[in-house]
N, C-alpha and C positions, 0 to 999 in steps of 0.2 A: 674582552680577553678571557680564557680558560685560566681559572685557578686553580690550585691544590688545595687539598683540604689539608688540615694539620694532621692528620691522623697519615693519609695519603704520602705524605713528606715525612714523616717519622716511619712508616712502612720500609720505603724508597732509599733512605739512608742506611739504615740495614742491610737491608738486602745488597744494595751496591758494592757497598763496605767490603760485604760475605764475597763477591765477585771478584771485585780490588783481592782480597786474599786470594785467591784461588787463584788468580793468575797471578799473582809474587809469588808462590809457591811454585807454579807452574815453569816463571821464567829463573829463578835462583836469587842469591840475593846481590851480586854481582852482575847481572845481567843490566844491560843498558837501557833506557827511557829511546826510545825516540822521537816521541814527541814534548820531550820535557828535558830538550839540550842539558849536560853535563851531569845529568842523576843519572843515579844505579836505581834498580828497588829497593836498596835498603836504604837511598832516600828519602824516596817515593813513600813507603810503609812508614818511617818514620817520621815524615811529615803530616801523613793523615792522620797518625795516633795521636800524634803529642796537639796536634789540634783540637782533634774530637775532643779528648782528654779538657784541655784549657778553655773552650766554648763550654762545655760542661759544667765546670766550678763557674763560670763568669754568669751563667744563667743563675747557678744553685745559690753562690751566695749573691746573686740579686745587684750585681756590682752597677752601678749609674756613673761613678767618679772615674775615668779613665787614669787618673793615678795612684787609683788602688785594684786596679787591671791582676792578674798575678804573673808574677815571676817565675816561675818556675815551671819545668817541663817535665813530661812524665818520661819515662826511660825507655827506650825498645829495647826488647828482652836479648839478648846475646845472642842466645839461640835462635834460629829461625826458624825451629820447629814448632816454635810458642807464637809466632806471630800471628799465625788465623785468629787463636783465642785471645791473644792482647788486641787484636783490631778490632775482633766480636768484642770487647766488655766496653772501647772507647765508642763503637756505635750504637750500642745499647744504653752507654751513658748519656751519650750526648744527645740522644733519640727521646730519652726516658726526662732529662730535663726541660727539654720542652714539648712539659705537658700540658696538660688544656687551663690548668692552673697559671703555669706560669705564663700561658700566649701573651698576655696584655699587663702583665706585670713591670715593673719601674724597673728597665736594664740597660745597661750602656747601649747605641746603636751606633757604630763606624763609621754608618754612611750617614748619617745625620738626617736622614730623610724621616717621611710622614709614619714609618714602619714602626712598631714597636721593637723592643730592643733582641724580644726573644724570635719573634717573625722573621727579622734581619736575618738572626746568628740563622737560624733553621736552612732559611734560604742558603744560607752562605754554606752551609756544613752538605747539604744537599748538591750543591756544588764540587765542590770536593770531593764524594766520595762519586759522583757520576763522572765528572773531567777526570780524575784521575784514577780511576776505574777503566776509563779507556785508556791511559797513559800505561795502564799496567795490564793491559788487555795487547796491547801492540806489543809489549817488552816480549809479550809469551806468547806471539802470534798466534791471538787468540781473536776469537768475533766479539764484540763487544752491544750489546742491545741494549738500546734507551728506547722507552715507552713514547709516543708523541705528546702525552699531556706533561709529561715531566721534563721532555725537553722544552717544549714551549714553555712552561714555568721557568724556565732556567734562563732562555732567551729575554725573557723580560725582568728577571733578575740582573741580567746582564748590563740591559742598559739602564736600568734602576743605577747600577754604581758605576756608572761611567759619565753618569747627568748628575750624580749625588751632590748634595752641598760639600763633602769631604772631601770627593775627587781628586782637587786640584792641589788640597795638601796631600795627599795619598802618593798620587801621579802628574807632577807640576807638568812635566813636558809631555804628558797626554794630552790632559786638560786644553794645554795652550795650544796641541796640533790642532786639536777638534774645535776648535776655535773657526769664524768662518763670517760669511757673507750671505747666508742665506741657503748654501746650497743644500740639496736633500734626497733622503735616500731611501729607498722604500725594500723591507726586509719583511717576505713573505711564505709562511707554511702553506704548501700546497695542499697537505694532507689535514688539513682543520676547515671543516666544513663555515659556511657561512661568512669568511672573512675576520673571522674569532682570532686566527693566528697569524697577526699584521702589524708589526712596528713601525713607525713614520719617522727618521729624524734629521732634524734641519740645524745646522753647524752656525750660529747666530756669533755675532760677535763677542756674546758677553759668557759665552760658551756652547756645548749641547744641550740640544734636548730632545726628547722625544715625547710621540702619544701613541693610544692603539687606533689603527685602522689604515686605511687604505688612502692616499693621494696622490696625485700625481710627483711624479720625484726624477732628479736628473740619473740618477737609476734606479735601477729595480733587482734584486735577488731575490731568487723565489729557488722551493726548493722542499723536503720532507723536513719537518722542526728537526731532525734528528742532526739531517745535515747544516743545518744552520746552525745549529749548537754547536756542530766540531767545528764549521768553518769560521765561526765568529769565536770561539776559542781557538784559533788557530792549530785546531788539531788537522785540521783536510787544510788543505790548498783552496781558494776560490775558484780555480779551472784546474784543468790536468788530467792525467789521465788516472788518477787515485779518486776522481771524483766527477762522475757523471749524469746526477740527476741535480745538478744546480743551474739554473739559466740564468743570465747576466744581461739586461739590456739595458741600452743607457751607456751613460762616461762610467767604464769598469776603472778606469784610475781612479775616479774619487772611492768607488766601496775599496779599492785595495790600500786608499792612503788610509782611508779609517780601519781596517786593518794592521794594517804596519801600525798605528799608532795607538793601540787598544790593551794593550797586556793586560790582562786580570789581575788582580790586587793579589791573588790564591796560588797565581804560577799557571 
């Protein structure tokens, strides 16, 4: 599998962030989500901040105990004139805390997995400001671009915390959809040379899971990472006419039941 580097991922959150802004600005702050059901953008922008903002101290001060987690949320500015530069200082904080110092440092991790605490949050923040970067790219119909190796890092992000050991507290009746018999589903970048951008995963009774690579599978999506990305956050459709470089073959009901049954922990 293609990874990011951390430098890479801290570039990436920035910059998206800077995007995210420009199109809340561009769509107003009463303007509707449409891909992010019942937000405005001044959801939308105040969900990214006040996150960045709170991953930021949870790195800074080194938190491990999830009961000493913090409370409190940082404020979005009234104005929404101030919002580009309140989103600029949350992505720069949250970018600037996970520095090469803190990579492997003792910090709470959500998903409970093999990641380090600060790996996790990056990941997860990386997420954020790319997914709903396009949520605030569609509000101000606007084009939205993700890089291939950033969305395929996000794509195996993805099923990192949908197989996590926390999952099932996170998301009980996910968990228990993707629960299963064996069956499996093969989730493929067209655009990543050498078979590098390839998810395998089989619905086992005791949950999901996945690995990287290529097997045989009762379907198959294949497709550019970019689009895999929106369609496994259910930002595209799996077919339709909003989306026509994704190929489906195989039982398309099992990829659309793990679909319907996937919400992101993030929105």
């Amino acid at each position: 599998m293609t990874e990011l580097n951390a430098d890479r991922a801290r570039r990436a959150i920035v910059e998206h962030t800077r995007r995210l802004a420009e199109s809340a600005a561009a769509a107003g702050p009463g303007a509707a989500v449409p891909t992010a059901p019942e937000w405005t953008v001044t959801d939308l922008v105040r969900h990214v901040g006040q996150t960045q903002h709170w991953v930021a101290e949870v790195i800074e001060r080194r938190v491990t105990d999830p009961t000493q987690l913090p409370t409190e949320m940082a404020v979005l500015p009234a104005d929404p004139r101030e919002w580009q530069a309140w989103l600029s200082e949350s992505a720069q904080r949250v970018a600037s805390a996970c520095s090469d110092d803190a990579l492997d440092a003792p910090v709470f991790n959500a998903a409970g997995d093999e990641r380090s605490g600060t790996r996790f949050w990056m990941a997860a923040m990386l997420n954020e400001a790319v997914v709903h970067g396009v949520d605030a790219a569609n509000a101000a119909d606007r084009p939205a671009g993700i890089d291939t190796d950033i969305a395929a890092a996000l794509v195996t992000n993805h099923f990192a915390m949908l197989t996590s050991p926390t999952w099932e507290m996170q998301r009980p009746e996910s968990a228990r959809a993707l629960r299963g018999t064996g069956q499996t589903l093969q989730w493929l970048a067209t655009d990543i040379a050498d078979g590098a951008g390839a998810w395998f995963v089989e619905r086992r009774p005791e949950g999901a899971t996945w690995q990287p690579g290529t097997r045989q599978a009762d379907v198959m999506v294949a497709g550019p990472a970019r689009s895999l990305l929106l369609v496994l956050t259910r930002r595209l459709p799996l077919t339709g006419r909003e989306i026509t470089d994704i190929s489906v073959e195989g039982d398309a009901g099992l990829a659309r039941h793990w679909l319907d049954n996937t919400a992101h922990v993030s929105g």
